[in-house]
C-alpha positions as CSV (number, residue, x, y, z in Angstrom):
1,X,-190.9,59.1,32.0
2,X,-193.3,61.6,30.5
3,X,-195.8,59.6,29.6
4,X,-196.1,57.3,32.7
5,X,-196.4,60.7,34.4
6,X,-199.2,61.7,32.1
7,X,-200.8,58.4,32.7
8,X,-200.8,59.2,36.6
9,X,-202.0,62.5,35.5
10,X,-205.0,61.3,33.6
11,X,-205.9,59.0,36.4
12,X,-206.2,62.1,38.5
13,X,-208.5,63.6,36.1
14,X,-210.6,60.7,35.4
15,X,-211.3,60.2,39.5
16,X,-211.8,63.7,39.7
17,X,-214.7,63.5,36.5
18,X,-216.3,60.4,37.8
19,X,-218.2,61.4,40.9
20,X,-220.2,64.1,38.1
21,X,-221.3,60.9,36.1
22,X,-222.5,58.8,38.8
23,X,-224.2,62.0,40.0
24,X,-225.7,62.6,36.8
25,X,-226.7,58.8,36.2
26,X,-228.6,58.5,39.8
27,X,-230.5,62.2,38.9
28,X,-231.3,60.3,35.4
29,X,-232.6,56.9,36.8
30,X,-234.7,58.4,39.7
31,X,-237.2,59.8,37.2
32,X,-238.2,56.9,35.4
33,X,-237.9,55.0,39.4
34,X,-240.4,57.4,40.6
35,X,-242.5,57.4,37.1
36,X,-242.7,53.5,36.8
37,X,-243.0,52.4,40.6
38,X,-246.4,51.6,41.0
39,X,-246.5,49.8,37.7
40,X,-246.1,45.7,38.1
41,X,-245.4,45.5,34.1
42,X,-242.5,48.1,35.0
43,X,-241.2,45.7,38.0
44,X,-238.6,44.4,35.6
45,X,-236.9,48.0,34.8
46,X,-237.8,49.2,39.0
47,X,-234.6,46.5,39.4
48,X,-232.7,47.3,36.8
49,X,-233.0,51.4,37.9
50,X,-232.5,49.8,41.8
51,X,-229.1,48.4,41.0
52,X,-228.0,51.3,38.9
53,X,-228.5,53.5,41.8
54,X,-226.7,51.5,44.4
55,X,-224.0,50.5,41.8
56,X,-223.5,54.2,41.6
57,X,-223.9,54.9,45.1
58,X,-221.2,52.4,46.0
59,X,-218.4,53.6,43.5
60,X,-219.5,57.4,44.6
61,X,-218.6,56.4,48.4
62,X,-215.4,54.9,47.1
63,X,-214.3,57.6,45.3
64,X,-212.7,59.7,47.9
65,X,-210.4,56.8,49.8
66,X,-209.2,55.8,46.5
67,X,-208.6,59.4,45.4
68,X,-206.4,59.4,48.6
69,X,-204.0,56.8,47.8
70,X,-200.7,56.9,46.8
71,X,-200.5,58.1,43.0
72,X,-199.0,55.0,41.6
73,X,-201.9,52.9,43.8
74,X,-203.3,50.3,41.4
75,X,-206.1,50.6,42.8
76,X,-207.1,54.1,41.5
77,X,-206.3,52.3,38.3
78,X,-208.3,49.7,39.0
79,X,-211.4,52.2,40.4
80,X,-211.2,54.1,37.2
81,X,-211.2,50.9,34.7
82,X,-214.0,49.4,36.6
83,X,-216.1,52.5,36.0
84,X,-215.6,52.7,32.6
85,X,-216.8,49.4,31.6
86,X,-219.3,49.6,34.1
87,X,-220.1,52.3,32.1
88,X,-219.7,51.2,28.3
89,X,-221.9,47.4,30.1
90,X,-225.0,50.2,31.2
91,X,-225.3,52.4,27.8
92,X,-225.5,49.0,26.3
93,X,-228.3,47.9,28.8
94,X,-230.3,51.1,28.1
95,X,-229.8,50.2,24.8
96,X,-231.7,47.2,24.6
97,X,-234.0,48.4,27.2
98,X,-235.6,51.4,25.7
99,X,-235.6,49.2,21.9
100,X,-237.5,46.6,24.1
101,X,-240.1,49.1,24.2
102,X,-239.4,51.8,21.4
103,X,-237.4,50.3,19.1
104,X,-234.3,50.9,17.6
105,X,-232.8,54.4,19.5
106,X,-229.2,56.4,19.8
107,X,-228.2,55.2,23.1
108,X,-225.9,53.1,22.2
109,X,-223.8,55.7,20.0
110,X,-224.3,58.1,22.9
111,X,-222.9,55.7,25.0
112,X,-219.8,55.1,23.7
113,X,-219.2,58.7,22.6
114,X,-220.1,59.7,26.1
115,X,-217.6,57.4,27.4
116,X,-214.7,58.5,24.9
117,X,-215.3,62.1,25.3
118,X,-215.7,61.8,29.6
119,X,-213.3,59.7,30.4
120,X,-209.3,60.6,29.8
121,X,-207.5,57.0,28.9
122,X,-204.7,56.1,26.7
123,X,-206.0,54.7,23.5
124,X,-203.6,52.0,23.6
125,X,-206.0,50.3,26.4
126,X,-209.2,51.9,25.9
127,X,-209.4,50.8,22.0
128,X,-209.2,47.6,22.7
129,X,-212.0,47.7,25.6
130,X,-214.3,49.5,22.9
131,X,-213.7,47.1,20.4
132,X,-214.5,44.5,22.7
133,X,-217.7,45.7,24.0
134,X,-218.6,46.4,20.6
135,X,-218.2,42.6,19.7
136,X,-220.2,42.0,22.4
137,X,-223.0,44.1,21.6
138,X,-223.1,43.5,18.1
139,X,-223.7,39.4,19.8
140,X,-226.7,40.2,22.1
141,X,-228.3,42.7,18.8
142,X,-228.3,39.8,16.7
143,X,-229.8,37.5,19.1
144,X,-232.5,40.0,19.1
145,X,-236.0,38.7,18.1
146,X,-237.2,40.3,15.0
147,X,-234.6,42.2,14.5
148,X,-233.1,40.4,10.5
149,X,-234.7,43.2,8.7
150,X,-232.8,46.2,10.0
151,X,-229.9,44.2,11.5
152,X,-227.2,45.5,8.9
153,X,-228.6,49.3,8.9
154,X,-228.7,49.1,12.6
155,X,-224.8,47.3,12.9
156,X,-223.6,49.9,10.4
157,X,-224.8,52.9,11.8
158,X,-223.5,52.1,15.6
159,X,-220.6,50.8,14.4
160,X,-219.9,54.2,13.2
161,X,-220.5,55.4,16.4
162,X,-218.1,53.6,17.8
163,X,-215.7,54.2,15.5
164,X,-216.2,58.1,15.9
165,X,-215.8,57.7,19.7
166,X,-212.5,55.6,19.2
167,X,-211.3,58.7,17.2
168,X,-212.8,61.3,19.8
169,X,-210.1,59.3,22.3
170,X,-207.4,59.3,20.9
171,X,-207.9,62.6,20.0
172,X,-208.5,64.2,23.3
173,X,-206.2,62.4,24.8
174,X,-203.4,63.3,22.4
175,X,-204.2,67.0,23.2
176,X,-204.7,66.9,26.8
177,X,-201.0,65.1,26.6
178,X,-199.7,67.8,24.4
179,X,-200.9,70.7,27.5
180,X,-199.5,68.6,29.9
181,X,-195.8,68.1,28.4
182,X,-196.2,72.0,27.5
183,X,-196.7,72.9,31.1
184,X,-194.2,70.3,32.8
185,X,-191.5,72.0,29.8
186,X,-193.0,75.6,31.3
187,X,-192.6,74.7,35.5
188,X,-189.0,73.1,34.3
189,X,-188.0,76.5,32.5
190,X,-189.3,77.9,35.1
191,X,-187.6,76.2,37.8
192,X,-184.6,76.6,35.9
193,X,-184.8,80.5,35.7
194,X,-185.6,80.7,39.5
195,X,-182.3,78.8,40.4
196,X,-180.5,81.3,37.9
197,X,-181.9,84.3,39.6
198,X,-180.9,82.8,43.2
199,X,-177.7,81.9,42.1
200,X,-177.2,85.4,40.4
201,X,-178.5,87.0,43.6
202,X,-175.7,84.8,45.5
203,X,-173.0,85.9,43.1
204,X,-174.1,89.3,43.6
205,X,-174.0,89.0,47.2
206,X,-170.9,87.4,47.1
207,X,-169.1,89.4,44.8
208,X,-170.3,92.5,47.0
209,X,-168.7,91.0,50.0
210,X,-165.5,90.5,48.6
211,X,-165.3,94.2,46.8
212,X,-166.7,96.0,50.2
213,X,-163.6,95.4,52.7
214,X,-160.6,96.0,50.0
215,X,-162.5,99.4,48.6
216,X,-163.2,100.3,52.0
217,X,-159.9,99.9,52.7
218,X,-158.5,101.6,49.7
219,X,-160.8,104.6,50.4
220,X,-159.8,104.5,54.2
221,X,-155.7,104.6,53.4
222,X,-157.0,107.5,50.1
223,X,-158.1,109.6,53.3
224,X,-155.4,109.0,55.4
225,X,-153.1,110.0,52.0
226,X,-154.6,113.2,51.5
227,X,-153.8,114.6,55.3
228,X,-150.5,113.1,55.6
229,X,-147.7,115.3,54.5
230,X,-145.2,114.7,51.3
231,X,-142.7,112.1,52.0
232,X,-142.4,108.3,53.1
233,X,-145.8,107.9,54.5
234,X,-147.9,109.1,51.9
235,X,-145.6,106.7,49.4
236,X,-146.3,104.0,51.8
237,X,-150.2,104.5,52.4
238,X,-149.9,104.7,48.2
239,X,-148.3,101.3,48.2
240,X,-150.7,99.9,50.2
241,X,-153.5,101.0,47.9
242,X,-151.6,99.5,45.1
243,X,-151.7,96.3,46.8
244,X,-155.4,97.0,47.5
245,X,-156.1,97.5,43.5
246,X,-154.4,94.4,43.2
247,X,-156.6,92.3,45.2
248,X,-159.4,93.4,43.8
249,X,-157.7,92.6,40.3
250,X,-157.1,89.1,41.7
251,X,-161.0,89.0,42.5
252,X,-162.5,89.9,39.7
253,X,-159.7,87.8,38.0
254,X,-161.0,84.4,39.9
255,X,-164.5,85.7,39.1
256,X,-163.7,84.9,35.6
257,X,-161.7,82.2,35.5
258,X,-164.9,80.4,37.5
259,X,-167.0,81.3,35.0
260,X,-165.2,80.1,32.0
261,X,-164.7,77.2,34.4
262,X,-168.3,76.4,34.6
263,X,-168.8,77.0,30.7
264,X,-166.3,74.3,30.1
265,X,-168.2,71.7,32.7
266,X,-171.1,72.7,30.8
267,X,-170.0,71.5,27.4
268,X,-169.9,68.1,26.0
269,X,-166.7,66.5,26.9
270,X,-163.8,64.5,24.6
271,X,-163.6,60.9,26.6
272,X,-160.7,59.1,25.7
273,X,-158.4,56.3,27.7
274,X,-155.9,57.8,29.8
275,X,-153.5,56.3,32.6
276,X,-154.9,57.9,35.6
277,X,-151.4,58.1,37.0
278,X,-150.3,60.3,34.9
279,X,-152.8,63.2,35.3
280,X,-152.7,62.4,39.1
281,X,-148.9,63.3,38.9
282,X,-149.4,66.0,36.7
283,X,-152.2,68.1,39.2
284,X,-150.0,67.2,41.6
285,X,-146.7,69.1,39.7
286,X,-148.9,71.6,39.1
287,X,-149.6,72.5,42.8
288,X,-146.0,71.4,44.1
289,X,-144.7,74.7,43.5
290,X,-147.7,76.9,45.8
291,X,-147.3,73.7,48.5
292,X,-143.0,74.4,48.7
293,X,-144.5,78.0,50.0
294,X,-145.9,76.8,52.7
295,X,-143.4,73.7,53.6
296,X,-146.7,71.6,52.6
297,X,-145.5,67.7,51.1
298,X,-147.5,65.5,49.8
299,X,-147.8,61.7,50.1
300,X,-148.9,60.1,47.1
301,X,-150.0,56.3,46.4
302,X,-149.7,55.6,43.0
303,X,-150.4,51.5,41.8
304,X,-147.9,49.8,39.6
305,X,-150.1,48.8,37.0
306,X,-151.8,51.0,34.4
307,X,-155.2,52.9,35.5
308,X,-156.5,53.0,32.3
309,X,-159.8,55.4,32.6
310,X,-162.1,56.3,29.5
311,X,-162.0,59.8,30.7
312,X,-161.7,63.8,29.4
313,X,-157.8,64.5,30.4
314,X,-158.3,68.7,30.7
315,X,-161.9,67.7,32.8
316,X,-160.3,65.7,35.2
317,X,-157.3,68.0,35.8
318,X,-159.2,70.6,36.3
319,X,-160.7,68.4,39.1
320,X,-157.7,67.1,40.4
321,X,-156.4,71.2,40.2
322,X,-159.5,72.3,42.5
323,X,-158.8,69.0,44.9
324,X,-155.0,69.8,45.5
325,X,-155.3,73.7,45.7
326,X,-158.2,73.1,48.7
327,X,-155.6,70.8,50.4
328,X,-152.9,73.0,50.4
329,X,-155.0,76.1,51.2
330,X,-156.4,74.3,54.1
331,X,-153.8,72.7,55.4
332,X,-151.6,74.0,58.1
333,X,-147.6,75.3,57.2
334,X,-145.4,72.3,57.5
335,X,-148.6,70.1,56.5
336,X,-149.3,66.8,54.4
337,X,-151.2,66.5,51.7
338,X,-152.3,62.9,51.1
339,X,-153.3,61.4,47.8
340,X,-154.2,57.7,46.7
341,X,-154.9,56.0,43.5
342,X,-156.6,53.0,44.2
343,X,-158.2,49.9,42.2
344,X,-161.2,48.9,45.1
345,X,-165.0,47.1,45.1
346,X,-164.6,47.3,41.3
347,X,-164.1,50.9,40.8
348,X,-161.2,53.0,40.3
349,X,-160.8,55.8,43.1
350,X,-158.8,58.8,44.0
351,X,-158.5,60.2,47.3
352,X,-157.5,63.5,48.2
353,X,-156.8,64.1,52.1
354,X,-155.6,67.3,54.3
355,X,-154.9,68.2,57.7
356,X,-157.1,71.1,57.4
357,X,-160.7,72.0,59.9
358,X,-162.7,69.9,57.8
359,X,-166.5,70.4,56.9
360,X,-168.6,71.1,59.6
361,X,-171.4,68.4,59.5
362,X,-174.2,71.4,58.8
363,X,-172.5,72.2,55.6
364,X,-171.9,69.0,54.2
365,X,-175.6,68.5,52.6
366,X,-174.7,72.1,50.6
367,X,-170.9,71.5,50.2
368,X,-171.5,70.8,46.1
369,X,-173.9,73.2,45.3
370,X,-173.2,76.5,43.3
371,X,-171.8,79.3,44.9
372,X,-171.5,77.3,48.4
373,X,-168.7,78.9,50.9
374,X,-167.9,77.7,53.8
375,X,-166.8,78.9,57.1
376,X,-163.8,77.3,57.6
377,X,-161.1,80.4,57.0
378,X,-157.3,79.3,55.6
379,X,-154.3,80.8,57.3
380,X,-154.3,83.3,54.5
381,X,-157.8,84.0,55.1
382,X,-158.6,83.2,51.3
383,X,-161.7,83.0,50.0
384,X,-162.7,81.8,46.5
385,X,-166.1,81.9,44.0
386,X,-168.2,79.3,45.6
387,X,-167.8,77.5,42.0
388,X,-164.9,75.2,42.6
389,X,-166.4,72.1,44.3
390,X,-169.7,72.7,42.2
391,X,-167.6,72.5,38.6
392,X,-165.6,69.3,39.8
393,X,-169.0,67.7,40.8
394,X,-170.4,68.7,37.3
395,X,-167.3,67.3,35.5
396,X,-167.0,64.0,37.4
397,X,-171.2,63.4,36.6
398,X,-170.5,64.2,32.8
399,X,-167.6,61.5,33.3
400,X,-169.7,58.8,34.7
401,X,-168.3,59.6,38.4
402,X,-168.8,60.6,41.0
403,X,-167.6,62.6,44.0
404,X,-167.7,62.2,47.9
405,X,-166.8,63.8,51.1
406,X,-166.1,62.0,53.8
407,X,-164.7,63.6,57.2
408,X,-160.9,62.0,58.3
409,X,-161.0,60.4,62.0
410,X,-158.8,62.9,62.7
411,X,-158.6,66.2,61.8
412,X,-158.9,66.8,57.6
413,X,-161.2,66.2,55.2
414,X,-161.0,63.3,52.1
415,X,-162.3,64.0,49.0
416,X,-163.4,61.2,46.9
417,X,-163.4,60.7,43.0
418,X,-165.3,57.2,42.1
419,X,-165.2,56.1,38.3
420,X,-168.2,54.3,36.9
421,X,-167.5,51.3,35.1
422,X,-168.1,52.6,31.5
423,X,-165.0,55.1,32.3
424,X,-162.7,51.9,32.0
425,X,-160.3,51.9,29.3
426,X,-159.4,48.8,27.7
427,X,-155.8,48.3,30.0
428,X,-157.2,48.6,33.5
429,X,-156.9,46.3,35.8
């Protein structure tokens, strides 16, 4: 969440800040130390200096271990709350201190303001500190000796130094949260922009690979054309570059059906309760056609009962579509394409297996990402956009799903679809 980040954040500035002020506070108490040492009606405030500096010493040694804990430590919390009303408890000593021998003084609005302006703490916890040790000193002031006369002057005047420094809080804090979010939203756009420009230098690279060989090609056989003579060679050589233009029609074809592919994924979805069985058979009607081709069957495990899923029908077709088409392009001629429907654990699942190479373990960490390829080749040597697995990932997460790969024991891979629980229609099982 962005504000327990913040939190974290201001924790980090506040350790960072606090070795200045014990710094600062030793500098300040050795002066009147070295002033008032050799006086014995001074012997009371010598102590008082004495444990300010080794108070201070000890939380400056400590600062550096805790600053090297863990972020969400407690104990930086705990280093950085101690200081503060260690803080707040020592502006109230000097307080009383320097009225014990001057009279009535600023240090206690200096104090407070000091500590509202220093330190970087959500007002939420620090309010109620201030108010507190505000109570408290308001208690030891009126227990003052002859101090009736100028007791209300004296209460309203710091209380509305405390007050201001309550308001100096929770305004700096309130600003130094506003940079922050501002500058988490800028890295995030611009994390966002650098995986566009790496994915548009993939596409790019991509896109050049699959144009290079077929115009290469075409300009090879355009060569060959021009130095044959007139008759059936050059009108087979123009066929051929025909073909050629083709393929590259086909390309730039899949190009944009990807694209308007990943548009879609990228849209809010329709989720409505569907029997799973249906749009299973469907895909698989769908692909039944391209699979005769090849001699390719396919085995399919369908349950009797309705598989009601709270689902968007064209989404998980579309899945289903990429699924089947990788199994039959993978899979060998005279192949089996197996696919299960299965109520198991509490979930509804979907299994897609083939005979085909598989994933090889390297590329499985990748095998979801944009624009990912393998290297396993099909017996047409097909290649597609990189975007197929990536959009059916994208779909399923919009769903509620999820989907897996897991490698068969024997040769093939398995695609799983898993269904969260709040993609249950009313009717399953």
């Amino acid at each position: 969440m962005p504000s327990a980040s913040f939190e974290r954040e201001a924790i980090d500035v506040n350790l960072r800040r606090i070795p200045w002020l014990l710094a600062a506070s030793m500098v300040l108490a050795l002066w009147p130390l070295a002033t008032f040492w050799s006086e014995p009606a001074m012997a009371w405030l010598r102590t008082v200096l004495l444990v300010d500096l080794a108070s201070a010493a000890l939380f400056l040694a400590l600062n550096i271990p805790v600053r090297r804990r863990p972020r969400e430590s407690a104990w930086r919390d705990a280093y950085v709350w101690t200081a503060v009303v260690l803080a707040l408890a020592y502006m109230d000593g000097y307080y009383f201190l320097v009225a014990r021998s001057f009279g009535q003084n600023p240090s206690y609005i200096l104090g407070v303001i000091m500590a509202a302006a220093f330190f970087l703490l959500p007002p939420r916890r620090f309010l109620p500190l201030l108010l507190a040790n505000h109570l408290v000193y308001c208690a030891a002031l009126a227990l003052q000796p002859g101090i009736d006369a100028e007791f209300a002057a004296v209460l309203i005047q710091n209380t509305t130094g405390a007050v201001v420094a309550g308001l100096v809080s929770v305004l700096l804090y309130r600003a130094h949260r506003e940079e922050y979010l501002q500058r988490q939203a800028l890295a995030a756009a611009n994390r966002f922009l650098l995986r566009r420009n790496e994915q548009l230098n993939d596409l790019m690279a991509i896109t050049a690979h699959d144009l290079r060989g077929p115009l290469l090609g075409m300009r090879d056989l355009l060569g060959s054309a021009r130095k044959a003579p007139d008759g059936g060679r050059r009108g087979d050589i123009l066929d051929r570059v025909a073909a050629a233009c083709a393929d590259l029609v086909g390309l730039v074809n899949r190009l944009l059906r990807a694209h308007a592919a990943e548009e879609q994924a990228e849209r809010a979805l329709v989720l409505a309760a569907c029997d799973a069985r249906d749009l299973v058979w469907q895909a698989i009607e769908r692909v039944r056609p391209r699979a005769a081709t090849r001699a390719i069957v396919f085995d399919l495990r369908l349950p009797d009962a309705l598989a009601m899923l709270r689902v968007d029908a064209g989404a998980l077709g579309q899945v289903l579509d990429n699924l089947l088409f990788n199994a039959v392009k993978f899979s060998a001629d005279g192949g089996k394409v197996e696919v299960r429907l299965l109520h198991q654990d509490g979930s509804w699942r979907c299994e897609v297996a083939d005979g085909g190479p598989g994933v090889p373990a390297e590329e499985r960490a990748s095998l979801f990402q944009k624009f990912h390829r393998g290297s396993a080749r099909t017996a047409q040597d097909e290649e597609g956009s990189g975007l197929g697995l990536y959009i059916a990932a994208t779909l399923m997460r919009a769903m509620g799903g999820t989907i897996d790969y897991r490698q068969r024991d024997a040769k093939g891979a398995v695609f799983v679809l898993t269904f969260g629980t709040a993609a249950y229609g009313r009717d399953s099982g």
